[in-house]
C-alpha positions in Angstrom: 103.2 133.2 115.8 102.4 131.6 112.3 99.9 128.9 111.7 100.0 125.5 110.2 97.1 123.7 109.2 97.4 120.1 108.0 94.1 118.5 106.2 94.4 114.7 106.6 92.5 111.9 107.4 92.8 108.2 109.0 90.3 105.1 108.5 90.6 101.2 108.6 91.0 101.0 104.3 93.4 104.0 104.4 95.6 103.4 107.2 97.3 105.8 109.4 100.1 106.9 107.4 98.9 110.1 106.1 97.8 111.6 109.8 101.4 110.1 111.1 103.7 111.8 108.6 102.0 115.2 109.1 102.2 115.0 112.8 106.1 114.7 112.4 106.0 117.3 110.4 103.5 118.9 112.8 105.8 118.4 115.7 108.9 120.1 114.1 106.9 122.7 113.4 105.7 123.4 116.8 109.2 123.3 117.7 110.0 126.2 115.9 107.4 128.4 117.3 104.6 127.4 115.1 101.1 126.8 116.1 99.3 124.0 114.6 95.8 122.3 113.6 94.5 119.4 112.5 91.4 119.1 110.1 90.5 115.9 109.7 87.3 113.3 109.8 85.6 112.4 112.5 86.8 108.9 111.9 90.7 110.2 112.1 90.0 111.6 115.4 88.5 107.7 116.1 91.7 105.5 114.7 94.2 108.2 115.9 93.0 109.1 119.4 96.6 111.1 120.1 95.7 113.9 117.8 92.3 114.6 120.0 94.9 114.2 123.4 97.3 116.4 122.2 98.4 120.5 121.7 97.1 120.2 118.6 93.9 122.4 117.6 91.2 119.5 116.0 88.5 120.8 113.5 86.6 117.5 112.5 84.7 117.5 109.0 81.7 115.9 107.9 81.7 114.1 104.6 79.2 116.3 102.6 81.0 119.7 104.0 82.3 122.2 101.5 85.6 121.9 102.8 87.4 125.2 101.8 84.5 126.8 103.1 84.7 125.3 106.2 88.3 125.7 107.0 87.8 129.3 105.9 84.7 129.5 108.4 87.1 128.0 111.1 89.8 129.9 111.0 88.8 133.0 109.3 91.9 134.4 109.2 93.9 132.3 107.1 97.1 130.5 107.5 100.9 131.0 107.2 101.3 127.0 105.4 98.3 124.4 104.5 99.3 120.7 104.3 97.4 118.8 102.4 98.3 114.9 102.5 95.3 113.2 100.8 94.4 110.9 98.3 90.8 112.2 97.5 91.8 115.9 97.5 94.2 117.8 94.6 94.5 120.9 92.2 90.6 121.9 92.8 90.9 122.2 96.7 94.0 124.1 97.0 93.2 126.2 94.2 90.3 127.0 96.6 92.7 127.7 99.3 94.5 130.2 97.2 94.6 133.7 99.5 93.5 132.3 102.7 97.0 130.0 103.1 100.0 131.8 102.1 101.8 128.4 101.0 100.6 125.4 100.3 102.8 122.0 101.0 101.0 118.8 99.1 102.2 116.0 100.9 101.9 113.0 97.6 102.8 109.3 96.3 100.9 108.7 93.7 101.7 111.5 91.2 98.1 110.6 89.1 96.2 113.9 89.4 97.0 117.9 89.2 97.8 119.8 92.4 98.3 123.9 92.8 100.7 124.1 95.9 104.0 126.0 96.3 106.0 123.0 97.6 105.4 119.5 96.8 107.0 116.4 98.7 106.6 113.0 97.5 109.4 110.6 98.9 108.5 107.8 96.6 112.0 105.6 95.7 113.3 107.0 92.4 110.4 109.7 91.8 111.4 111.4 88.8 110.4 115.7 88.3 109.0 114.7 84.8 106.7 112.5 86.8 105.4 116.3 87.7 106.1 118.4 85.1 101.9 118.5 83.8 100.7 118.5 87.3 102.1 121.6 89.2 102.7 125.0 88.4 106.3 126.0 87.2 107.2 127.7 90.9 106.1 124.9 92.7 109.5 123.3 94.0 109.7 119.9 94.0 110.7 118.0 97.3 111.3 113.8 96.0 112.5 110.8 97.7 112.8 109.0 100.4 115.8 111.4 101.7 112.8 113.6 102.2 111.0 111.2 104.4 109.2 112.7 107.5 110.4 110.3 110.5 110.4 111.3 114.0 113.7 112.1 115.6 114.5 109.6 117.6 115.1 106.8 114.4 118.1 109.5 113.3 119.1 109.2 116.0 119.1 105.5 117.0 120.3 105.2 113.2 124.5 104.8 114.4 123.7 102.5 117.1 121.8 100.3 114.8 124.1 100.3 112.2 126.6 99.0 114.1 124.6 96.0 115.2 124.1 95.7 111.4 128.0 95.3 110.8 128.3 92.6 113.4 126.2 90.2 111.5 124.5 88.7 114.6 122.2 85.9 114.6 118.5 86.5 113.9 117.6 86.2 118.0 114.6 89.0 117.3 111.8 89.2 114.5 109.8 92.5 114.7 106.7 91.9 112.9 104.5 95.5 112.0 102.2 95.2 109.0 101.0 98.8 109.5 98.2 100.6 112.1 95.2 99.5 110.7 95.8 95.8 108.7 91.9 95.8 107.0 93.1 92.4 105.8 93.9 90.3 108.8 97.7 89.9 107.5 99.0 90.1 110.8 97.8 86.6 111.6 99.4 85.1 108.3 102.8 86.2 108.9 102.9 84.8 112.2 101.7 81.6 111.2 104.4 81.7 108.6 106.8 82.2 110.8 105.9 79.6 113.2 106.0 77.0 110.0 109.5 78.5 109.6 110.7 76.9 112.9 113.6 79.6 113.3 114.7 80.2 117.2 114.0 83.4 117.4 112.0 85.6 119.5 108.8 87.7 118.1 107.7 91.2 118.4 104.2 91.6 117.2 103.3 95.6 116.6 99.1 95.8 116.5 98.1 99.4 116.4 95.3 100.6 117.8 93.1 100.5 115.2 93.8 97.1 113.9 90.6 95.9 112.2 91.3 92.2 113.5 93.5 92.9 116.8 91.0 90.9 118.8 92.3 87.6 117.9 95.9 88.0 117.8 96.4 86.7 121.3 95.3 83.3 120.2 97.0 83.6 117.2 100.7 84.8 118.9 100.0 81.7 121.4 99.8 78.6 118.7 103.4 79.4 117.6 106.4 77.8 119.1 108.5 80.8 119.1 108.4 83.2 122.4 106.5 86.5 121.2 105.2 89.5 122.6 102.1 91.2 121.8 102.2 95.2 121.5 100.1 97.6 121.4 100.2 101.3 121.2 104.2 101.0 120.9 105.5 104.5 121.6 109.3 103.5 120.7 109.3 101.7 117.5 113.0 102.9 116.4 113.8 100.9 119.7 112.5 98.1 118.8 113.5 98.1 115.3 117.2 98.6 116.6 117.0 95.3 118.9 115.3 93.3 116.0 117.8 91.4 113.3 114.9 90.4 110.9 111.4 92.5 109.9 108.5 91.2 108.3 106.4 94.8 107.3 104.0 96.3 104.3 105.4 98.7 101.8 104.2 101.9 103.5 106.1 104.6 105.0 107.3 102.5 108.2 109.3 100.9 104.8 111.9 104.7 105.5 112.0 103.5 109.1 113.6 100.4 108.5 115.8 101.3 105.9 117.0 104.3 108.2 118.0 101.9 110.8 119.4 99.8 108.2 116.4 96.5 109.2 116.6 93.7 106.8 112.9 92.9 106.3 110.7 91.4 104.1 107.8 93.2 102.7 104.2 92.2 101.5 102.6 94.7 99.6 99.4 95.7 101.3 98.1 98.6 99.1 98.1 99.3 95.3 100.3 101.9 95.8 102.7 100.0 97.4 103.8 98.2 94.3 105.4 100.1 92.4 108.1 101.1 95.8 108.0 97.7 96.4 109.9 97.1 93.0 112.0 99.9 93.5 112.8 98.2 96.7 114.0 94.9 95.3 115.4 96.2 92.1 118.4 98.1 94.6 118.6 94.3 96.7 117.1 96.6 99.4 114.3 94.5 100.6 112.9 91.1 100.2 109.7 91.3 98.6 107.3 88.9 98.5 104.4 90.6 96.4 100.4 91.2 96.5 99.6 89.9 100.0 96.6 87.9 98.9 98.9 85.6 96.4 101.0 84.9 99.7 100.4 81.8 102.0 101.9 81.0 105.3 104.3 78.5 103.5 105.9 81.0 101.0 106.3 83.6 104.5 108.2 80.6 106.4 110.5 79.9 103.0 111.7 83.2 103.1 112.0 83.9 107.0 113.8 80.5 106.7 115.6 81.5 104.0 116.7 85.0 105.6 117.5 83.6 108.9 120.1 80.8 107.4 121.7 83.8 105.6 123.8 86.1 107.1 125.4 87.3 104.2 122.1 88.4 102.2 120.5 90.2 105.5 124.0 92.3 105.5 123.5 92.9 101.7 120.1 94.0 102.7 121.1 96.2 105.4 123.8 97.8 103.5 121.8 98.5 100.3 118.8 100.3 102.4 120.3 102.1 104.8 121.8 104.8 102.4 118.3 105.8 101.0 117.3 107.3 104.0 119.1 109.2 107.0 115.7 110.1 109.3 116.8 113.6 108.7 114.0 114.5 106.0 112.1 116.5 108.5 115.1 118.9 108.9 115.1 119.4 104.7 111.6 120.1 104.4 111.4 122.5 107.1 114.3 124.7 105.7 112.3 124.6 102.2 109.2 126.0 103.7 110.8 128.8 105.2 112.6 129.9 102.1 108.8 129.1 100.2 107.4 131.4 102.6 109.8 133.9 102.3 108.8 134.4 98.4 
């Protein structure tokens, strides 16, 4: 049975996105008769409790570790395929890893620092190769945008029945509000007094995760709005509750290939540097409603535009129809097919 082992980490400044993408990935994999481990920070195992509850095998790392060394030490071995999916880590490590994983997949957005690995994915909205050409050897194969995106299975397929309730043009009656797992900055607690300054009828779905930094207060916070709203947590069925909402109000990150799957009119604050750049992708295509660096945002300029986007039937079906093409929630399927035929070589 071949082995997967997938090196990322979770915390409160980096969000969750990195461990929640690999355990899609993760999950496919064990699917297809593949075993699979996590190595990742003690403070992953913290802010994503499910990994530790789970079939997967958990090796936590200390900060000062030599980590090829200890994944070596770990599982002496080798592996079939290492997934790397981390900022911090690049051409250095998985040179490292060289003979002890037989292919390496680097899991990347930012396309700022060399990387050795077989495959590379970056699902980045119009990532160009040449954006690669100086950072990866010449057999590496290149896996780039959101078409790529690793979603879990039920969004493709709640993507049909969604899109139909995008074609009817309803009335906003539901506003899904998810500004990612962690939300360092408290932005949570803006957007929702925006939206109660907005005065639209409409009821709200608040998504905290887990490891929201501020979560504690959100209870007051959801009660001094007029609107009817429910507070979740842990939400195991986010593709249903994106399908039942008419309007989103989310962060740039990859829940942004969620939405557009299920074809979610939303608007976006930007909630990380390396949001920015998809962000303009984003609004350059009329896919999204983009608002900018959530710090130059108010409550007032999030009510304008919920106000705006509620009034406007016409622009949330403009919306709908422009981002639901970029992504079909079947990216999962094309990267798995790519490592076989890497592993084959």
């Amino acid at each position: 049975m071949p082995l997967a082992v997938f090196r990322a980490d979770a915390s409160a400044s980096l969000g969750i996105g990195h461990v929640m993408r690999c355990s899609v990935l993760s999950q496919a994999l064990a699917l297809a008769g593949w075993r699979t481990a996590f190595a990742c920070s003690a403070e992953t195992m913290e802010i994503h409790p499910s990994l530790t509850s789970s079939e997967h095998g958990i090796s936590p790392l200390k900060d000062d570790v030599d980590e090829a060394r200890s994944l070596r030490q770990r599982w002496p071995r080798g592996c079939d395929l290492l997934v790397v999916d981390h900022y911090r880590l690049g051409a250095d490590f998985e040179t490292a890893m060289r003979g002890w994983a037989h292919c390496i997949l680097t899991i990347d957005d930012l396309a700022d620092r060399p990387h050795d690995c077989d495959v590379l994915l970056d699902t980045a909205l119009g990532r160009d190769s040449r954006a690669y050409e100086a950072l990866v050897p010449g057999h590496c194969r290149l896996l780039l945008g959101p078409r790529y995106s690793l979603l879990r299975p039920q969004f493709a397929s709640a993507r049909a029945r969604a899109l139909a309730r995008r074609g009817a043009a309803e009335p906003v009656r539901r506003i899904l509000v998810s500004l990612g797992g962690t939300d360092p900055a408290g932005v949570t607690a803006k957007v929702v007094e925006g939206i109660g300054q907005s005065g639209i009828d409409a009821e709200i779905d608040i998504v905290i995760g887990l490891a929201a930094v501020r979560q504690g207060g959100m209870k007051g916070v959801a009660g001094s709005i007029p609107q009817s709203v429910r507070l979740l947590r842990d939400v195991s069925d986010m593709a249903g509750l994106m399908v039942e909402a008419d309007l989103a109000v989310g962060a740039g990150g990859s829940t942004t290939w969620e939405r557009c799957c299920l074809g979610l009119p939303t608007v976006v604050l930007t909630l990380a540097p390396n949001q920015a750049v998809q962000a303009k992708a984003l609004t350059d295509l009329n896919a999204a409603h983009c608002l900018g660096w959530h710090e130059d945002i108010d409550a007032v300029t999030i009510a304008n535009a919920v106000c705006r986007l509620g009034a406007d039937a016409e622009e949330r079906h403009r919306l709908s129809a422009s981002s639901a093409p970029l992504c079909d929630g079947e990216g999962v399927g094309r990267i798995a097919a790519a490592l076989e035929l890497a592993a084959e070589k």
